[in-house]
N, C-alpha and C positions, 0 to 999 in steps of 0.2 A: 510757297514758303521759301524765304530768302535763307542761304546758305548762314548754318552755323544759328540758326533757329531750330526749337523742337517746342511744339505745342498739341497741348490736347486738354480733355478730362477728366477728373480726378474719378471719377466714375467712373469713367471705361477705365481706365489704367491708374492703381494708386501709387503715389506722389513716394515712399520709398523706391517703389521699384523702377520708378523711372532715374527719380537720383540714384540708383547704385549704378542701373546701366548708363548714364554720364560719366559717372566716375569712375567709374574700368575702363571707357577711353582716356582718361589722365586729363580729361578738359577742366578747361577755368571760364568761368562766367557767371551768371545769376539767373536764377529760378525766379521769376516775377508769378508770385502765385494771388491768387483773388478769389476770394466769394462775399458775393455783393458788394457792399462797401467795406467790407474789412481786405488789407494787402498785406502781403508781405516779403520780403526778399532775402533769399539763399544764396549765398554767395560759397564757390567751388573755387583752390586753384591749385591746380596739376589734377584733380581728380576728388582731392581732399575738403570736404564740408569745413568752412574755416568762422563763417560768421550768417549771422541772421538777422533782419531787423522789422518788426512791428510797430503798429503806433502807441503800443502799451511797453516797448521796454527792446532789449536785444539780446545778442546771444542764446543761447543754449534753450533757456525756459521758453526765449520769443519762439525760436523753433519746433518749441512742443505745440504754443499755441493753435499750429496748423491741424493738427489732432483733430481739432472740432471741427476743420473745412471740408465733409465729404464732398460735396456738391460743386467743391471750384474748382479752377482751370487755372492750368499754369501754362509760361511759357521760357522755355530757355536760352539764352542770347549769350552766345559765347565773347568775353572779353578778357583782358587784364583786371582784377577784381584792385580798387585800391582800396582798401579798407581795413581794419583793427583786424586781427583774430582771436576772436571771442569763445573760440570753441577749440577746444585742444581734444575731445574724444575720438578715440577711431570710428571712420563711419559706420562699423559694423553695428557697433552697440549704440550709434546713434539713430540709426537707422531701424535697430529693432527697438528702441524703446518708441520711436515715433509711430511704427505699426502698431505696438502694440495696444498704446493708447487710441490710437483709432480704432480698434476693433473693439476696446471699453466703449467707446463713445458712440462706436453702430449700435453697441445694443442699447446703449445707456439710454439713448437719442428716441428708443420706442416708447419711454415713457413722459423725457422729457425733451422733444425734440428743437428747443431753442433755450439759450440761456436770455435769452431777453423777456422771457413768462416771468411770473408772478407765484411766487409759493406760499398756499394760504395754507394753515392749520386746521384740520377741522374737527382738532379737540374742545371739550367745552371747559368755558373756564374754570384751573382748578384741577383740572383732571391728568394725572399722571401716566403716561404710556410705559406697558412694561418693555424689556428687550434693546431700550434706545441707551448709547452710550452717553458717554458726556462731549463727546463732538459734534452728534447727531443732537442731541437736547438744545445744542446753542444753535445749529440752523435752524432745530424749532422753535427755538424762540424768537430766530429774526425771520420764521415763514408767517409774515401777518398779510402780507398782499399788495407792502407798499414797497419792499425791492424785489429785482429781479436776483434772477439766479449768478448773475455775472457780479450783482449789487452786493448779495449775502457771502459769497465769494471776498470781496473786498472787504467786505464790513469782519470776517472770520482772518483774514490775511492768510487765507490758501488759494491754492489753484484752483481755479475754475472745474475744473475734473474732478480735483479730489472733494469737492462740494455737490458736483454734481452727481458721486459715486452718492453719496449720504443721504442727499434728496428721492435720488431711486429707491433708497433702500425704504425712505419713508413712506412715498408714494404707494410701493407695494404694500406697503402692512397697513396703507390706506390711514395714515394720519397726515398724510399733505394732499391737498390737489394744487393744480398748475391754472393760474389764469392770463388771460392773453390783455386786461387794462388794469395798473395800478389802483390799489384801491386799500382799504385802511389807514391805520395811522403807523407812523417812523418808529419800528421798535426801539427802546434803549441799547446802546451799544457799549458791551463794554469789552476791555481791550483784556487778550487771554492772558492768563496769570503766567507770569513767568516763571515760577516755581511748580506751576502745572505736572504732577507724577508722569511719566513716562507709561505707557501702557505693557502690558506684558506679552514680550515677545511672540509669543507664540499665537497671541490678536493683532498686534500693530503689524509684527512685518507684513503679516497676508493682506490687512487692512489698507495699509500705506501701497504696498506693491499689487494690488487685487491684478491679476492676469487679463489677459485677452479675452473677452466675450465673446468672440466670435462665435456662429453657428455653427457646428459638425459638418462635414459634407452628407447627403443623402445617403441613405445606407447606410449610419453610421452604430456604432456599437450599441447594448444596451449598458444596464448595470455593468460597473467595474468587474472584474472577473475575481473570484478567490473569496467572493461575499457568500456568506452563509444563507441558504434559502429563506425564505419567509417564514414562520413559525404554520403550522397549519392547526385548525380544530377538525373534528371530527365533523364537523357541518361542511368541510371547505374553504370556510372561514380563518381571519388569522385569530391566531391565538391572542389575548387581550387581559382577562381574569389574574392569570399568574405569571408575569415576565419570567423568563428563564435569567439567572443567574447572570449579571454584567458583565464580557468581559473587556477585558482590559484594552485603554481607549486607543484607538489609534494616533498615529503622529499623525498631525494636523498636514492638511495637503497642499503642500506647495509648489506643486507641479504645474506649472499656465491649463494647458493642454487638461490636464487631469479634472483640475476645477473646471474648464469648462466643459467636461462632458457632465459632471454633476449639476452644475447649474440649467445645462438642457437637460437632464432628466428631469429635475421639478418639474419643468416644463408639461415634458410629455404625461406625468405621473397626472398632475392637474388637469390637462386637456383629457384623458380618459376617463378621470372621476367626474369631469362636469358632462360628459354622455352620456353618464348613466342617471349621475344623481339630480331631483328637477330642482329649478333654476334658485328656491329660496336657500339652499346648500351652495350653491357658488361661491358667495360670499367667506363659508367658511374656510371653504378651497384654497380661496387667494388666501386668507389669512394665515394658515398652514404652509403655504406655498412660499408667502413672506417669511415665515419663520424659519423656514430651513433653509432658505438662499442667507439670513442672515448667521445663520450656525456652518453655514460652506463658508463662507466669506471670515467669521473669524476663527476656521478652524478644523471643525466637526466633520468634513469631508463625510465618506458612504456610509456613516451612520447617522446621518441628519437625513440622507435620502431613503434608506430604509425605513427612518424612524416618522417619515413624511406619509408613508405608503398608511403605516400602521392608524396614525392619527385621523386619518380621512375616512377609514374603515372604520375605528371606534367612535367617529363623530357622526358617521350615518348610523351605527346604531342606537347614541345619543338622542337625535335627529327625530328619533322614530321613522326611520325608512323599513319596509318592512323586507322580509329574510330571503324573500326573492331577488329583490334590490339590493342587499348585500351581499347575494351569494354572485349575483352577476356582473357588481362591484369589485368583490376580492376576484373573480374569475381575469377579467380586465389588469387588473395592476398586476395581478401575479406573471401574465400574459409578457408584461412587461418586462420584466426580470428576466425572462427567459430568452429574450430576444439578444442575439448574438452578433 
């Protein structure tokens, strides 16, 4: 490696923490970063993130663009950068919001792991999905199968991310699938209204700013702390017949860190009900499992994951599973709560 070079994988070491340790030596030069045919170049000088450029555009957004490159390689070549400066942020906050979005887009990537697929609907025609906003309703109506995700992206005039937050959210509650060849016809496009209502804050900021995805480390906590136990029956069971008394709702969770240990709890809530309950109930699971990722996401934080526990217990009684099966059911999730 010729001096005043630094090269590696964004995989073994990701692309903030390599720019930050560049820029705490105070160097200037450009980050040539790549996966597969998409490039794009970082430009440092004295240490300071000053410009970006992609083939879709430059500055600040081109630098988010990198967000969706887990899998590429960069390499650093220290020079005099001659170029605009496009980016006036300090890098601290540039730096965290470009992990941040990487670590949306690790998880995001499990379900839609290219934006070059194809989002089909697989409502029938006519038929209304309950839960879906009015942002999420317009990528359904442009998920016919004949753009991609980068396409409906464009055709919405949002980032590529925050389309592909919305598509995940549909995928789980299982009204899109992804396919890998164009197919259907060119949905109508129409251009968002400009007088279009603002959402209400306390849905949009979470919605617009959704946190890091990232997985917990091993070992990691269970339920939040300070949540009130499971309701019990006299069987073992939870309580279901007569809710106890509402109380009053929490402020919505806008903590990165916080959301994502709720969002891994669905998780695991769901991977223990589908061990118990057989396979014609899974279905229900994810759809449960859907619905409270989108009640974290605009809001609803540890009573959307309690309230997840509850639903999967009253839907195997529904179900007709019999009371051996839910008693080894509620044994399991309760299991879960408890874990520290």
């Amino acid at each position: 490696m010729s001096q005043g070079v630094i090269q590696g994988s964004m995989r073994e070491a990701p692309l903030p923490d390599i720019i930050q340790l560049v820029s705490q030596g105070g160097k200037s030069g450009c980050f040539h970063v790549q996966q597969e045919a998409s490039r794009a170049r970082i430009y440092l000088k004295d240490g300071r993130i000053i410009h970006a450029v992609t083939p879709t555009g430059e500055g600040f957004e081109a630098l988010m663009e990198v967000a969706l490159w887990l899998d590429g390689s960069y390499r650093f070549e220290e020079l005099v950068p001659d170029v605009p400066s496009t980016i006036t942020k300090p890098n601290a906050s540039i730096l965290m919001e470009l992990g941040r979005r990487m670590d949306e887009w690790r998880v995001i990537s499990q379900k839609i792991p290219s934006v070059d697929l194809y989002p089909a609907s697989t409502l029938l025609p006519g038929e209304t999905p309950h839960g879906v906003n009015t942002r999420e309703a317009r990528v359904l109506a442009l998920s016919t199968g004949y753009y991609s995700v980068a396409e409906v992206a464009e055709a919405m005039q949002k980032p590529v991310l925050t389309t592909a937050k919305d598509l995940y959210g549909l995928v789980m509650a299982g009204h899109v699938v992804l396919k890998g060849i164009r197919s259907g016809k060119p949905p109508k496009v129409e251009a968002p209204a400009a007088t279009e209502p603002a959402p209400a804050p306390t849905t949009a900021a979470v919605r617009e700013e959704l946190p890091a995805f990232a997985p917990p480390p091993p070992g990691s906590v269970g339920f939040p702390e300070g949540q009130d136990p499971l309701p019990e029956t006299i069987g073992g069971g939870f309580a279901a017949a007569v809710p106890p008394p509402a109380p009053a709702k929490a402020a919505p969770v806008d903590d990165p860190q916080r959301m994502v240990k709720l969002m891994n709890f669905t998780q695991r809530i769901a991977q223990a009900a589908k061990m118990v309950l057989p396979e014609p109930q899974h279905e229900m699971v994810n759809r449960l499992q859907a619905k409270a990722t989108q009640q974290i996401i605009s809001g609803d934080g540890p009573e959307a994951v309690k309230n997840l526990a509850l639903a999967i217990s009253r839907g195997a009684v529904d179900a007709g599973c019999d009371a051996d099966m839910v008693r080894t059911l509620n044994t399991h999730l309760k299991a879960l709560f408890a874990t520290k």
